[in-house]
KOLSE-644124 format. One record per residue: residue number from 0; x, z negated, y negated of N, C-alpha, C in turn. Coordinates in nm, 3 decimals. Example, Ala and Ser with C-alpha at 12.3 -4.5 7.8 and 13.67 -1.06 7.14 Angstrom:
REM residues 2
resi / n.X / n.Z / n.Y / ca.X / ca.Z / ca.Y / c.X / c.Z / c.Y
0 / 1.319 / -0.780 / 0.569 / 1.230 / -0.780 / 0.450 / 1.320 / -0.780 / 0.330;
1 / 1.285 / -0.708 / 0.225 / 1.367 / -0.714 / 0.106 / 1.290 / -0.787 / -0.003;
REM end
This chain:
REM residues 189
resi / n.X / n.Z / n.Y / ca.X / ca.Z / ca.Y / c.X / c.Z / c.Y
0 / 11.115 / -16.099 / -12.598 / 11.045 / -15.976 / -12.614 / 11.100 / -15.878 / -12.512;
1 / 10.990 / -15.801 / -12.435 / 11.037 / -15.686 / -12.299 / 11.060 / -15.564 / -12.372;
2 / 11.127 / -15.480 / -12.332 / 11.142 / -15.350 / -12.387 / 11.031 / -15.294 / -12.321;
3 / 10.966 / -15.158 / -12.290 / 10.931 / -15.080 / -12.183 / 10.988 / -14.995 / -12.154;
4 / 11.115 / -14.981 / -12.214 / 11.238 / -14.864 / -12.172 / 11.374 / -14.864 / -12.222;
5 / 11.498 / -14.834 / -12.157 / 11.569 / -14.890 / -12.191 / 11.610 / -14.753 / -12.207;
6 / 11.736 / -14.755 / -12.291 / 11.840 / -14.558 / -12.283 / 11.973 / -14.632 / -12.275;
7 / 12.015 / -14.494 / -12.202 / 12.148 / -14.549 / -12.166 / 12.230 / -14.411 / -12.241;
8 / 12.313 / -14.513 / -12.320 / 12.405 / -14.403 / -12.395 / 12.544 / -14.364 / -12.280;
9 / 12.534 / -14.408 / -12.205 / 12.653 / -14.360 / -12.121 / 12.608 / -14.246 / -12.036;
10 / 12.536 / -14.205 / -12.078 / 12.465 / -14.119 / -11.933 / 12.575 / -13.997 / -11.925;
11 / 12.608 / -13.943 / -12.008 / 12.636 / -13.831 / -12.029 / 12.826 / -13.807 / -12.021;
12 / 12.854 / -13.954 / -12.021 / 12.979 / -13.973 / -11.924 / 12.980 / -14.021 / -11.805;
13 / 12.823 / -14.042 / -11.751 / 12.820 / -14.069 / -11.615 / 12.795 / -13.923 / -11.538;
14 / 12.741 / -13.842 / -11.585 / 12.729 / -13.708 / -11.560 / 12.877 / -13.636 / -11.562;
15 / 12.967 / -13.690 / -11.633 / 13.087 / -13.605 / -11.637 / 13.183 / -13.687 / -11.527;
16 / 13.162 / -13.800 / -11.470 / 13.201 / -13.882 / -11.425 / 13.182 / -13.835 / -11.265;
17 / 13.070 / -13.807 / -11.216 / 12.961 / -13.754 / -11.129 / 13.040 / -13.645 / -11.114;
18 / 13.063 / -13.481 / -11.188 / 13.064 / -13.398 / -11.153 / 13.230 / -13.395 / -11.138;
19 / 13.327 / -13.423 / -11.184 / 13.444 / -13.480 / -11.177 / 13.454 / -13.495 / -11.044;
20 / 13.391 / -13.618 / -10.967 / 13.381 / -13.675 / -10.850 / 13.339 / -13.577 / -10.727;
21 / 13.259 / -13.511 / -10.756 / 13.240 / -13.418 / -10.683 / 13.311 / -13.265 / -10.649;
22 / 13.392 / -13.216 / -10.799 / 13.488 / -13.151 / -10.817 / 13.587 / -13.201 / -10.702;
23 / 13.661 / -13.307 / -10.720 / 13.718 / -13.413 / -10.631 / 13.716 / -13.422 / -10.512;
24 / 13.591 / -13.453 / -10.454 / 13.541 / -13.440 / -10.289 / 13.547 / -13.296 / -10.242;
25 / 13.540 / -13.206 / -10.335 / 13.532 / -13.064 / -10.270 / 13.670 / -13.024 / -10.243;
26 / 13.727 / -13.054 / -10.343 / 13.888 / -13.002 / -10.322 / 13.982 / -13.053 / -10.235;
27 / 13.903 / -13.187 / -10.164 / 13.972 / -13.265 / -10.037 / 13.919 / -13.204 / -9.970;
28 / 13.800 / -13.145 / -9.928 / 13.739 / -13.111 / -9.825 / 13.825 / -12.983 / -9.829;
29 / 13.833 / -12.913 / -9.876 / 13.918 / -12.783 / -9.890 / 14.021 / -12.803 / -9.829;
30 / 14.113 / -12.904 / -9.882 / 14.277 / -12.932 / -9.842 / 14.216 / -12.975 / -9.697;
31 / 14.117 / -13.050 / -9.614 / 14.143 / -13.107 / -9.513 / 14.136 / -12.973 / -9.440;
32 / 14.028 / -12.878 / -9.504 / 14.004 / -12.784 / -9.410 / 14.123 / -12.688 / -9.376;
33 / 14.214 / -12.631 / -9.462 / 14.324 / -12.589 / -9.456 / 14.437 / -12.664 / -9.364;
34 / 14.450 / -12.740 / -9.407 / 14.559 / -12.802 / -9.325 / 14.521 / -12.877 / -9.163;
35 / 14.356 / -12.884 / -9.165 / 14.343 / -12.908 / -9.032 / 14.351 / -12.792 / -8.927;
36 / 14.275 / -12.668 / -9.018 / 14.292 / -12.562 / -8.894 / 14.432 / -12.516 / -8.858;
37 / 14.501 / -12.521 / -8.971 / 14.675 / -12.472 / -8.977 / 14.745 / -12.594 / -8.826;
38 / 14.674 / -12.685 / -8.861 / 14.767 / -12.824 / -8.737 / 14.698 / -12.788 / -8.609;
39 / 14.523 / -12.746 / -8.596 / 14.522 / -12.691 / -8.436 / 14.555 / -12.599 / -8.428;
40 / 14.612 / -12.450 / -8.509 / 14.675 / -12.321 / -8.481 / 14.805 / -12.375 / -8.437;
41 / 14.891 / -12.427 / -8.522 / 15.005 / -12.550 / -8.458 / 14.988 / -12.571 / -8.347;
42 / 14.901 / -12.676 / -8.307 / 14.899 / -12.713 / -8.180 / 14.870 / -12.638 / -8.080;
43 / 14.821 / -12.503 / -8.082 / 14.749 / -12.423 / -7.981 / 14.913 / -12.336 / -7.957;
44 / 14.984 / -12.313 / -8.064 / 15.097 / -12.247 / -8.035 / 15.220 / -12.322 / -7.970;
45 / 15.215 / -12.454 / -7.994 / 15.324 / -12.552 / -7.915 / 15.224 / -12.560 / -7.806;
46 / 15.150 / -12.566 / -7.757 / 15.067 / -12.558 / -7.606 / 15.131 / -12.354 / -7.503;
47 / 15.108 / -12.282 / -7.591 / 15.154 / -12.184 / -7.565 / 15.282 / -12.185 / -7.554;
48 / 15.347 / -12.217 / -7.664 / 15.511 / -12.233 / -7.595 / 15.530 / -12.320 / -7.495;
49 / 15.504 / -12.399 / -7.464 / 15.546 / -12.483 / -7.355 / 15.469 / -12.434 / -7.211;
50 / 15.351 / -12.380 / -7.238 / 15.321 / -12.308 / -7.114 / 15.422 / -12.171 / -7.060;
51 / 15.462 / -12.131 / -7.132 / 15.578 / -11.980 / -7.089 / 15.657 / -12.042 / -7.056;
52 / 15.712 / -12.164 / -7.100 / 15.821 / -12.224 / -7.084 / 15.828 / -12.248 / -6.933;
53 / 15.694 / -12.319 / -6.915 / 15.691 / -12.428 / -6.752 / 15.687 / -12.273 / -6.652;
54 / 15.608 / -12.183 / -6.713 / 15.578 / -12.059 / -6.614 / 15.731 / -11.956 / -6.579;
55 / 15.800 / -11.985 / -6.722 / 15.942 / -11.885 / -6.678 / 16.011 / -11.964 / -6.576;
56 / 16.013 / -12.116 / -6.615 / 16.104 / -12.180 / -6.526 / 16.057 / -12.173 / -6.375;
57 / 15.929 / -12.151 / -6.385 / 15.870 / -12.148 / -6.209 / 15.965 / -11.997 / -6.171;
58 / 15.975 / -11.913 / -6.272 / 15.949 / -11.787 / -6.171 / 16.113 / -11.782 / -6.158;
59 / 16.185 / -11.865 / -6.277 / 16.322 / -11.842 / -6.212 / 16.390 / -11.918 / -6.103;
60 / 16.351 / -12.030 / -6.082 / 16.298 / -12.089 / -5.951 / 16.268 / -12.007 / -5.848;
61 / 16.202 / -11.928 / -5.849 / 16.101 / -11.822 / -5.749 / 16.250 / -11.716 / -5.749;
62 / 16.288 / -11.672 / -5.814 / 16.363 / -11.586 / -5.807 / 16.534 / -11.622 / -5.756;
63 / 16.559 / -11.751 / -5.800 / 16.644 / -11.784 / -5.748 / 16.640 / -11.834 / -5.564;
64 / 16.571 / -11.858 / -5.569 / 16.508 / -11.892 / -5.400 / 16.479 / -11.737 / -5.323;
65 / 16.471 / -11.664 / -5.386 / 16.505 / -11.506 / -5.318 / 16.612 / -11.502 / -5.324;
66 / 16.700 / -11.484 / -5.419 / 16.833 / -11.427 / -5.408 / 16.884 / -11.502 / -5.283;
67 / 16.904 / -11.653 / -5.263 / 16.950 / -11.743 / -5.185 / 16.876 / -11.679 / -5.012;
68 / 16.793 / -11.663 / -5.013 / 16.732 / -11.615 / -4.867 / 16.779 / -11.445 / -4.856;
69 / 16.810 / -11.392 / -4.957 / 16.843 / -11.274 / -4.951 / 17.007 / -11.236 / -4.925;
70 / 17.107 / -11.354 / -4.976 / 17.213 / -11.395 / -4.979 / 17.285 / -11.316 / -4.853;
71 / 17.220 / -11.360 / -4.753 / 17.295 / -11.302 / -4.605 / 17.248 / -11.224 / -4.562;
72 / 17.185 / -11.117 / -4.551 / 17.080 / -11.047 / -4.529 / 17.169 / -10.908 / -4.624;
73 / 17.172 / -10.794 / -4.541 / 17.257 / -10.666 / -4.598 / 17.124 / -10.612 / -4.650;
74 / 17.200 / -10.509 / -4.727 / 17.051 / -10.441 / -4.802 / 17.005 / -10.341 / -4.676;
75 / 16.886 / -10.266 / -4.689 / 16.849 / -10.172 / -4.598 / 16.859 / -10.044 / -4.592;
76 / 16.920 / -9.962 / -4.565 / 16.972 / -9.858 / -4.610 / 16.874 / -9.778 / -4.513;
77 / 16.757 / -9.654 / -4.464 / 16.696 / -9.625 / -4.414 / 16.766 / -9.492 / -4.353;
78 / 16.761 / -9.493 / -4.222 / 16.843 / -9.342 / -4.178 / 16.756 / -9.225 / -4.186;
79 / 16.821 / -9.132 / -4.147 / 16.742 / -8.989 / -4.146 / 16.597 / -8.979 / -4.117;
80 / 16.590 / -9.074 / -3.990 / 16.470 / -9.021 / -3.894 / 16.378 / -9.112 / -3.979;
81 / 16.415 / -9.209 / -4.040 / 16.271 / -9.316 / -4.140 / 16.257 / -9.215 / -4.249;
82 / 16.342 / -9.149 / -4.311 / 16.307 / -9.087 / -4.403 / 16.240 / -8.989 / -4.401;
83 / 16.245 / -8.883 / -4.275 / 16.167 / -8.757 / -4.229 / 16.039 / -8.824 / -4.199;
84 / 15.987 / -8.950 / -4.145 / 15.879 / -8.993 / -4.132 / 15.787 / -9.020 / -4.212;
85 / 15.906 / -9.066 / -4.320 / 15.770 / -9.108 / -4.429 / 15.792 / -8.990 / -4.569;
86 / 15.858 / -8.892 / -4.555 / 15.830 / -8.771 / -4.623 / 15.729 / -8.684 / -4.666;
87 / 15.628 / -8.680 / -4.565 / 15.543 / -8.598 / -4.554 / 15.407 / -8.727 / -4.615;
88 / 15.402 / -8.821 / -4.594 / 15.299 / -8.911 / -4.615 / 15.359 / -8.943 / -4.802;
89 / 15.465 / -8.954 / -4.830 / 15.471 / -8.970 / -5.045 / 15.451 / -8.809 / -5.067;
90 / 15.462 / -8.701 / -4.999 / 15.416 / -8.602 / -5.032 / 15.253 / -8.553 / -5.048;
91 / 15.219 / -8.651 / -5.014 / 15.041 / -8.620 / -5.014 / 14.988 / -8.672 / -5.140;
92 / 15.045 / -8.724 / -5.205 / 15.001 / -8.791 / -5.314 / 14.909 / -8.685 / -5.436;
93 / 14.991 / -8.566 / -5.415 / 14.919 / -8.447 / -5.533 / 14.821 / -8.350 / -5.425;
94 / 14.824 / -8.380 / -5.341 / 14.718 / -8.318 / -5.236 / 14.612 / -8.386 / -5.203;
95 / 14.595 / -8.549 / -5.216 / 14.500 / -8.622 / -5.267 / 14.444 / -8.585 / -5.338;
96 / 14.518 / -8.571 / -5.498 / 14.464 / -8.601 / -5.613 / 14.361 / -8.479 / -5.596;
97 / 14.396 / -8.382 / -5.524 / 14.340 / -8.215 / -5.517 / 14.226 / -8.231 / -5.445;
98 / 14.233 / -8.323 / -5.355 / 14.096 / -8.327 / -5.257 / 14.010 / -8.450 / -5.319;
99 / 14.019 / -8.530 / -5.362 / 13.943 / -8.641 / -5.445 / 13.898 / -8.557 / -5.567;
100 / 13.940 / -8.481 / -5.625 / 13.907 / -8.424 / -5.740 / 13.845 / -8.269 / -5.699;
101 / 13.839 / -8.273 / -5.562 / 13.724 / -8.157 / -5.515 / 13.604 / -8.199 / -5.511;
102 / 13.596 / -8.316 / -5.409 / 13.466 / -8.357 / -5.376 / 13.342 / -8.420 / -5.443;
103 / 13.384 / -8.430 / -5.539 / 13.221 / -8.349 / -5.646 / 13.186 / -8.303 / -5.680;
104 / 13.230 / -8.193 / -5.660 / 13.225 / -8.012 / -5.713 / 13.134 / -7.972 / -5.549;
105 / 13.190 / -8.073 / -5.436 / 13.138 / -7.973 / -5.319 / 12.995 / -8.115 / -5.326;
106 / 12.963 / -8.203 / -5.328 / 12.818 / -8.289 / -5.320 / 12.743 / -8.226 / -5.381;
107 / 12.605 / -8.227 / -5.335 / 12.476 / -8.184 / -5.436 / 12.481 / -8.299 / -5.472;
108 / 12.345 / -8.269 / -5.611 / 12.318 / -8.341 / -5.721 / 12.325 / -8.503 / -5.676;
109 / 12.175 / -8.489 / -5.549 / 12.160 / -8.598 / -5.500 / 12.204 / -8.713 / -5.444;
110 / 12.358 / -8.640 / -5.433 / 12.451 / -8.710 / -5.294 / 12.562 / -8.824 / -5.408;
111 / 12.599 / -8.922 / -5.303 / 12.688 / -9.033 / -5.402 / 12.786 / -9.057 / -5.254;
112 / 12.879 / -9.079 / -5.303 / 12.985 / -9.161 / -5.176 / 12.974 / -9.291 / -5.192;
113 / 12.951 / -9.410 / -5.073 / 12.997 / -9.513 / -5.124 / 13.116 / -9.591 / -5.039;
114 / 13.179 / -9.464 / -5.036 / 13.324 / -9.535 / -4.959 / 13.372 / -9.416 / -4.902;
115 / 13.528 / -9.414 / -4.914 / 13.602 / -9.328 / -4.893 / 13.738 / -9.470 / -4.786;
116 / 13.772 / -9.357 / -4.702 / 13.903 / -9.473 / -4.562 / 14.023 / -9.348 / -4.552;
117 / 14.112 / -9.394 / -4.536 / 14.160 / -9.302 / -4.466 / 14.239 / -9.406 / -4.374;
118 / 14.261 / -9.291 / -4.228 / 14.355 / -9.404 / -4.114 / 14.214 / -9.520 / -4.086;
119 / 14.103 / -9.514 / -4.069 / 14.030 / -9.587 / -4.047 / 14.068 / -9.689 / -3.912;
120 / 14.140 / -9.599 / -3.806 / 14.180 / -9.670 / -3.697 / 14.287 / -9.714 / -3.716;
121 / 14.379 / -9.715 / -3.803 / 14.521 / -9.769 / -3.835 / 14.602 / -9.743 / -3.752;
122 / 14.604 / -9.590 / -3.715 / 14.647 / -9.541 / -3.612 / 14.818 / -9.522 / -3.689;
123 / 14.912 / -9.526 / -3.671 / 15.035 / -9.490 / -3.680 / 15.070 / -9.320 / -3.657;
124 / 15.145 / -9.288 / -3.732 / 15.168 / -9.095 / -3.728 / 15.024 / -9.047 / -3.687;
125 / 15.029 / -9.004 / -3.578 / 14.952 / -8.914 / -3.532 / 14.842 / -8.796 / -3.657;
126 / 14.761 / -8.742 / -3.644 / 14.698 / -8.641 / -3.728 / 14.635 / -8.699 / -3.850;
127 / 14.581 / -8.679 / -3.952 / 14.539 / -8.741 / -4.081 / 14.394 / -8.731 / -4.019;
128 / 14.302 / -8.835 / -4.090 / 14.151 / -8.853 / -4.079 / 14.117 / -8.958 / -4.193;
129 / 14.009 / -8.856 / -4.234 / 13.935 / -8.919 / -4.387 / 13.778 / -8.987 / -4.334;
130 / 13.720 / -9.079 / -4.378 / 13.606 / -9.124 / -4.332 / 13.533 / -9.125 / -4.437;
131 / 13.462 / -9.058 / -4.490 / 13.322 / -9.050 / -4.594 / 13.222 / -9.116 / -4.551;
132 / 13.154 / -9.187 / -4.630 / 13.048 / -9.240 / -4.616 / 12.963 / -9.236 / -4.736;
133 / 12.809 / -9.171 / -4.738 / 12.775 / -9.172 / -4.865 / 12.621 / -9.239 / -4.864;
134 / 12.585 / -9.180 / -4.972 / 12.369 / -9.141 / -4.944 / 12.355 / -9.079 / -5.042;
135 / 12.241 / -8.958 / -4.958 / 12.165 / -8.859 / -5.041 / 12.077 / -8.919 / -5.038;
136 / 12.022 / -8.833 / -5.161 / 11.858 / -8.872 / -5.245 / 11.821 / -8.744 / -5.278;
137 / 11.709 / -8.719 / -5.106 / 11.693 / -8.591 / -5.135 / 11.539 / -8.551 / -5.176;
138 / 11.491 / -8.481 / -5.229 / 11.344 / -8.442 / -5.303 / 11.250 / -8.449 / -5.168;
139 / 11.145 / -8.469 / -5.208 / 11.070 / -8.567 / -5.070 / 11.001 / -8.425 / -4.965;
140 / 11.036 / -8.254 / -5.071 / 10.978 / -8.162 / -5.034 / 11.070 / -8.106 / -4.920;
141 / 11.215 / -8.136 / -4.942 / 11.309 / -8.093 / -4.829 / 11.345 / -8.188 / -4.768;
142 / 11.409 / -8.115 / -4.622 / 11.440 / -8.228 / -4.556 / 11.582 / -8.290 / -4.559;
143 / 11.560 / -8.398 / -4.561 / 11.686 / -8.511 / -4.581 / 11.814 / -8.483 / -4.499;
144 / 11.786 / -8.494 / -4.335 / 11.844 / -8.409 / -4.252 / 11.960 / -8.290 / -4.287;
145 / 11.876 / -8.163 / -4.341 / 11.925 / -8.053 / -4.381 / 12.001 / -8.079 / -4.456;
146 / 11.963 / -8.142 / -4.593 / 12.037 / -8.203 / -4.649 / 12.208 / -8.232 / -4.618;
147 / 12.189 / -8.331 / -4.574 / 12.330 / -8.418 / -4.543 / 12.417 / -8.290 / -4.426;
148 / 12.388 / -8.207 / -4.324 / 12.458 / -8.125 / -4.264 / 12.478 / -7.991 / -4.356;
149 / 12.412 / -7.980 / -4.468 / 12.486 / -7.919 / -4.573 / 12.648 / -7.931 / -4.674;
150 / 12.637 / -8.087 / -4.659 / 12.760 / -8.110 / -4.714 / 12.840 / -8.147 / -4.648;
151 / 12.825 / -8.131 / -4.534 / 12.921 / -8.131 / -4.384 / 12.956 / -7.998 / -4.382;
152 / 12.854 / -7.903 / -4.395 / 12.907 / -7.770 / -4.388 / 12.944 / -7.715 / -4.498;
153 / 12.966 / -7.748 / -4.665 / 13.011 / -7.714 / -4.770 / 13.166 / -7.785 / -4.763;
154 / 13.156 / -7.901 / -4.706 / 13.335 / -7.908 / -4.698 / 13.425 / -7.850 / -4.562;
155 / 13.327 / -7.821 / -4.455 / 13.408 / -7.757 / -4.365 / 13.411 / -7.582 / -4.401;
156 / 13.355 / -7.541 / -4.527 / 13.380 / -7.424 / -4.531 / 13.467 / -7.413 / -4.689;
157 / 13.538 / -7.538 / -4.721 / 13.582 / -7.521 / -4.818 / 13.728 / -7.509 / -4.819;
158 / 13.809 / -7.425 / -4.902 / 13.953 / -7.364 / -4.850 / 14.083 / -7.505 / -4.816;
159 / 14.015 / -7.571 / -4.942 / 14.109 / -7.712 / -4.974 / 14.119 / -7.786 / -4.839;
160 / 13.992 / -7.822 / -4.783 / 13.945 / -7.930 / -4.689 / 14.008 / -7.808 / -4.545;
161 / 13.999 / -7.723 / -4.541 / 14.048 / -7.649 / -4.434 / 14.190 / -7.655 / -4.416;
162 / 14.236 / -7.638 / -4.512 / 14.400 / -7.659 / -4.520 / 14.473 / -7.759 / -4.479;
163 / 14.393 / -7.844 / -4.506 / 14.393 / -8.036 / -4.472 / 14.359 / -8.098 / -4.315;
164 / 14.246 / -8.025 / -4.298 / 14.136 / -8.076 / -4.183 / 14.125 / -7.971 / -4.113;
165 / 14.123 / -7.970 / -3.961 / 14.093 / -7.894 / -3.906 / 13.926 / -7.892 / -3.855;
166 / 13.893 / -7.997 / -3.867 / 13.759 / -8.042 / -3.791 / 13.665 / -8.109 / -3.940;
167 / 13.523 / -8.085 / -3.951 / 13.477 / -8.148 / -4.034 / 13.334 / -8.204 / -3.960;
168 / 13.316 / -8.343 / -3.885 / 13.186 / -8.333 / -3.809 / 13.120 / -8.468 / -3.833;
169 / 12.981 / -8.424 / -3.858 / 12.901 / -8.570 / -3.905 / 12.903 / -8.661 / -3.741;
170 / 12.910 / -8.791 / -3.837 / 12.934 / -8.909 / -3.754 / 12.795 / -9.008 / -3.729;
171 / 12.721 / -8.939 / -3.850 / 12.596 / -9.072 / -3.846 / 12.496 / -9.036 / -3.956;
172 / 12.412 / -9.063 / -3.927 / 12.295 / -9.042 / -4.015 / 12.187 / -9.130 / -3.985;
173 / 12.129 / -9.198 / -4.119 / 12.056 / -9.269 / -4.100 / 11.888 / -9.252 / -4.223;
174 / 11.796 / -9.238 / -4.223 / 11.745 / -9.209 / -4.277 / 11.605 / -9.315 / -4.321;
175 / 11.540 / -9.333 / -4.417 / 11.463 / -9.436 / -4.422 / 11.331 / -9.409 / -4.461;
176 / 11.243 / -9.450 / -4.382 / 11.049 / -9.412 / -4.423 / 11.021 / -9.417 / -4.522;
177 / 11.064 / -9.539 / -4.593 / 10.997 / -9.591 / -4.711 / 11.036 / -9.535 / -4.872;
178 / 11.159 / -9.472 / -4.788 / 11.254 / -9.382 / -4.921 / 11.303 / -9.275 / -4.880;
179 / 11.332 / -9.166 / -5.004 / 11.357 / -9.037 / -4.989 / 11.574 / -9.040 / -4.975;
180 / 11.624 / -9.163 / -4.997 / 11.736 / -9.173 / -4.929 / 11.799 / -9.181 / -4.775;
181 / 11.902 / -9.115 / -4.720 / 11.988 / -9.068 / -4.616 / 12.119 / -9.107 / -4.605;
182 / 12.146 / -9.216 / -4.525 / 12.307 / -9.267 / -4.556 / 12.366 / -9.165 / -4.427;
183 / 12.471 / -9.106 / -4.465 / 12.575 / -9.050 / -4.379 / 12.708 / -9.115 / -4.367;
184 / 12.779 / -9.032 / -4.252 / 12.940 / -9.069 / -4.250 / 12.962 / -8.985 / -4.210;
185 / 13.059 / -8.880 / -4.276 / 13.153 / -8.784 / -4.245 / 13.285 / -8.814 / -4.192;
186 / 13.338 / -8.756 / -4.099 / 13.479 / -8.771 / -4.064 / 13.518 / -8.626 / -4.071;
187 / 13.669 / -8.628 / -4.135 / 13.765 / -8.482 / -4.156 / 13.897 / -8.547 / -4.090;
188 / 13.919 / -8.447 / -3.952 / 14.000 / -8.433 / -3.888 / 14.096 / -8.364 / -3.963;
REM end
């Protein structure tokens, strides 16, 4: 004789059996996850230590190989006349900051620098010379021209740049059809 259905009295410890098991798998997955990221933080920090390691030993290497070339070699003691030379040039440093921190107070709106030189000729002592180079963007109703010999003549009439420069005279001008921009180059003697 066939049944047409069978019951299973275990079900309900197969269900506790089941969720048990899965309780189980989660809490490994947990522990693997913990202790795996903890072993590549591990490993990423023994990679880091041993990199400072290989890098200090280079540089004391590096440093010991100076001392040794430096060994015979007296220190440099600079006389009077090096020091009067280069006196006046670490003294410019806050007279910079004074003239860099002028010259956007003296540009119109339009005007941008895109490069500032000084010593362009790499001339040794002789007189100081600054090389500006910019472009205006001037309104299509004035002229471009006028423009740019305006701020040739706003820094040669300015007290800072006078003090500094004796000479303030445009070097170049270039101007373009298709646009209301004007590249210049100023030089301050």
């Amino acid at each position: 004789m066939s049944t047409p259905f069978q019951i299973n009295f275990r079900r309900e410890a197969f269900r506790r059996e089941r969720a048990e098991a899965g309780r189980r798998a989660f809490g490994l997955g947990v522990w693997l996850a913990y202790f795996g990221t903890l072993a590549v933080m591990l490993g990423l920090y023994s990679l880091n230590f041993s990199e400072l390691g290989a890098r200090t030993r280079q540089l004391q290497r590096q440093i010991a190989r100076q001392h040794a070339l430096n060994l015979g070699v007296a220190a440099w003691v600079p006389s009077g006349d090096d020091a009067a030379f280069v006196e006046p040039w670490a003294a410019d440093a806050g007279r910079w900051r004074d003239l860099l921190g002028r010259l956007p107070r003296l540009l119109p709106a339009g005007a941008r620098l895109t490069s500032l030189q000084w010593n362009p000729d790499d001339a040794s002592g002789g007189e100081r010379k600054l090389l500006l180079t910019g472009v205006l963007r001037a309104d299509s109703k004035l002229d471009r021209m006028a423009g740019v010999t305006d701020i040739a003549g706003a820094l040669a009439r300015d007290s800072l740049f006078v003090a500094h420069f004796h000479s303030v005279r445009l070097l170049s001008t270039r101007t373009h059809e298709d646009s209301p921009d004007a590249d210049f180059q100023l030089e301050c003697r």
